[in-house]
C-alpha positions in Angstrom: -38.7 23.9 30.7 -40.1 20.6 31.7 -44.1 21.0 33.7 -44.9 20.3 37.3 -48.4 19.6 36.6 -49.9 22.3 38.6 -50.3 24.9 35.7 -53.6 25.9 34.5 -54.5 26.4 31.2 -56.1 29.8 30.5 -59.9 29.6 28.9 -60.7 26.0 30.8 -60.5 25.1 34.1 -58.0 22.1 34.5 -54.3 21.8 35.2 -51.7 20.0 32.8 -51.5 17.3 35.6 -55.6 16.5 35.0 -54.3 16.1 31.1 -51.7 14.3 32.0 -54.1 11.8 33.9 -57.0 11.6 31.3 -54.2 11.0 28.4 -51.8 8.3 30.2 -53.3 6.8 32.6 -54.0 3.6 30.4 -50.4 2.2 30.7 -51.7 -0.9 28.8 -52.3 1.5 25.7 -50.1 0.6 22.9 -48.7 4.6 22.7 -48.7 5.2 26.4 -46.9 2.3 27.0 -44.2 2.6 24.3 -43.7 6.0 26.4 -43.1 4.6 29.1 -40.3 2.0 27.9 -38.5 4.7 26.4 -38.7 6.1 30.2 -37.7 2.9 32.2 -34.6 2.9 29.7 -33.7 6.4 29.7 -33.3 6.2 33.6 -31.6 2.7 33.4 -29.3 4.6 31.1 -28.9 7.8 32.8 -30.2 9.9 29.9 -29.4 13.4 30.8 -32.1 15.0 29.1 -34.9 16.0 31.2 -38.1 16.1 28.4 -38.3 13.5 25.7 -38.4 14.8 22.4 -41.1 12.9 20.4 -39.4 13.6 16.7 -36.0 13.0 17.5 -34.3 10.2 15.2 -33.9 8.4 18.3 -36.0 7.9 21.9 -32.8 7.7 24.8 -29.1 8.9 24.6 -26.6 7.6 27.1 -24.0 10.0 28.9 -21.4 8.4 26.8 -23.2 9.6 23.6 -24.9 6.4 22.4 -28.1 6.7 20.4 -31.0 4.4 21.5 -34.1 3.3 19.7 -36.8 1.5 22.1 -38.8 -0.5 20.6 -41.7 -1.6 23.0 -44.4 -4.4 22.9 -46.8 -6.8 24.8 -48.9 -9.8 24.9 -51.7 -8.0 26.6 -53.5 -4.8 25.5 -56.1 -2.3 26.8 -59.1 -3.9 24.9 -60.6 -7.3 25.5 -58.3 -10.5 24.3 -59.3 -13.8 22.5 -56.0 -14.5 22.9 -52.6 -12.7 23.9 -51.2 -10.5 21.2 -48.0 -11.5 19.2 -44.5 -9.6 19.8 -44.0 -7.4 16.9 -41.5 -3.8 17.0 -42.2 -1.6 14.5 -40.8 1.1 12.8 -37.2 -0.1 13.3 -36.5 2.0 10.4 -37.6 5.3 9.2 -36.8 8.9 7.4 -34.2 10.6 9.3 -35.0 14.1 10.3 -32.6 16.7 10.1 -33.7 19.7 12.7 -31.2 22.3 11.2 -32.8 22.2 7.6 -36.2 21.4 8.9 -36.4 18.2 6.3 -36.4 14.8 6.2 -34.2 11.7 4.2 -35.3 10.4 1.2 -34.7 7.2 2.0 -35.1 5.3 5.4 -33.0 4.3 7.8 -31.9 3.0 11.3 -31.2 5.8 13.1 -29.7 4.9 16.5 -26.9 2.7 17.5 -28.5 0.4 19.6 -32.1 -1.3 20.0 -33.4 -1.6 23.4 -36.6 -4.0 22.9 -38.7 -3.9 26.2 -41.5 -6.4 26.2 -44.1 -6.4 29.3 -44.3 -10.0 29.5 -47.4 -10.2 31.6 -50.1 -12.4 30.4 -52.7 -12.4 33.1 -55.0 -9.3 32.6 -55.9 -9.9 36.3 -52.1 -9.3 37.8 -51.0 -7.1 35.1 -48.8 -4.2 36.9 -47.0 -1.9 34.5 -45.0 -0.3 37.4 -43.7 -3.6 38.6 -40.8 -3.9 36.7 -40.1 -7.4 37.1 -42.6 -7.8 34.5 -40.8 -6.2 32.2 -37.8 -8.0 30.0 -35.0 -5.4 28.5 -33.3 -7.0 25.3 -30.7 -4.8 23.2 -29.6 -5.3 19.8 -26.9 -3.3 17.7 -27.9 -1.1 14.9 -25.9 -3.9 12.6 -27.6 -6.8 13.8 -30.6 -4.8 13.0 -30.0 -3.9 9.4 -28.3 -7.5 9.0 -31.6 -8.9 10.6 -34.6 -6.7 9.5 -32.9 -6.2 6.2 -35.3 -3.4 4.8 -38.4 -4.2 6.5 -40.5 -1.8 8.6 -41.2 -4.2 11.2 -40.5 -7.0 12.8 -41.8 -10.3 14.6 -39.8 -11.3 17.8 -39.0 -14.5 16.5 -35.3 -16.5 16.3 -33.7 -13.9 13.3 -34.0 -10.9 16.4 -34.3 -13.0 19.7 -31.0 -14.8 19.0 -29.0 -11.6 17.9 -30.5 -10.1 21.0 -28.9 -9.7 24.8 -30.9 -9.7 28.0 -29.7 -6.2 29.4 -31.3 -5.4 32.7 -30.7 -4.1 34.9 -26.8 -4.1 32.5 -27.9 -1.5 30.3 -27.4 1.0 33.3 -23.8 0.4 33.0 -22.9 0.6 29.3 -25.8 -0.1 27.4 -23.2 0.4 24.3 -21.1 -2.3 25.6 -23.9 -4.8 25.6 -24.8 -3.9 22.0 -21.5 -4.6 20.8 -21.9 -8.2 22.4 -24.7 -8.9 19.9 -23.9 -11.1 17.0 -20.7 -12.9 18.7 -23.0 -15.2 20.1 -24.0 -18.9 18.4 -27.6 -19.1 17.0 
């Protein structure tokens, strides 16, 4: 049963919406604002669930059934910049958990069918609005462009081998975000 923010917890005096303030607040955080791509996509999407589930093998499921991994980054952070950060997604794959049996793969693996990469493509600290969503850029990738593309790296840069495999998708994705995946690779580099 999803919170309304209101409750209290017992043996200190603050509510779960004065938690919910100190901890996410900082939308600029790298965590915080991973959280909140998965969000922006999950209602783009029409994900039916109502409370994300941090250790599921994937972040957003579509009506239809399709799996989706968001993979989020930025070019500016919380902390002071020399310079803006690169574009680099993480963890595209990983040990798949299996909930029944309480236990993990041996080996990793992509786990969803499709990549949704949001980048917040602001780069002046001084105009940066997470909640506009203009400033945000939605690009999906199949789960085969990303084992063909990643090959059996962790992470990955957002250089030419993703971007190119890649489709702009929003406001799209709220349609048939599995449709747009399927797209990927029939394009020419």
């Amino acid at each position: 049963m999803p919170l309304a923010g209101g409750e209290r917890f017992s043996g200190l005096d603050a509510t779960v919406a004065e938690f919910w303030r100190w901890a996410f607040s900082d939308l600029r955080d790298n965590t915080t604002r991973g959280i909140l791509a998965e969000f922006l996509v999950a209602r783009a999407v029409g994900d039916q669930r109502i409370v994300r589930i941090g250790w599921d093998n994937f972040d957003v499921q579509a009506p239809q059934g399709t799996t989706i991994e968001v993979k989020c980054s930025a070019f500016l952070q919380s902390w002071a910049q020399k310079r803006h950060s690169e574009l680099i997604f993480g963890r595209l794959r990983a040990r798949e958990f299996d909930a029944a049996r309480n236990e993990y793969s041996v080996d990793s693996r992509v786990r969803a069918d499709v990549f949704v990469f949001a980048i917040q493509s602001q780069r002046d600290p001084a105009t940066y609005d997470a909640l506009d969503i203009s400033c945000w850029e939605f690009w999906v990738a199949s789960a085969s462009t990303i084992r063909e593309r990643a090959g059996k790296t962790v992470g990955i840069g957002w250089g030419p081998p993703v971007r190119h495999r890649a489709s702009p998708v929003w406001p799209a994705c709220r349609r048939n975000p599995h449709r747009s995946a399927n797209t990927v690779g029939r394009r020419g580099d």
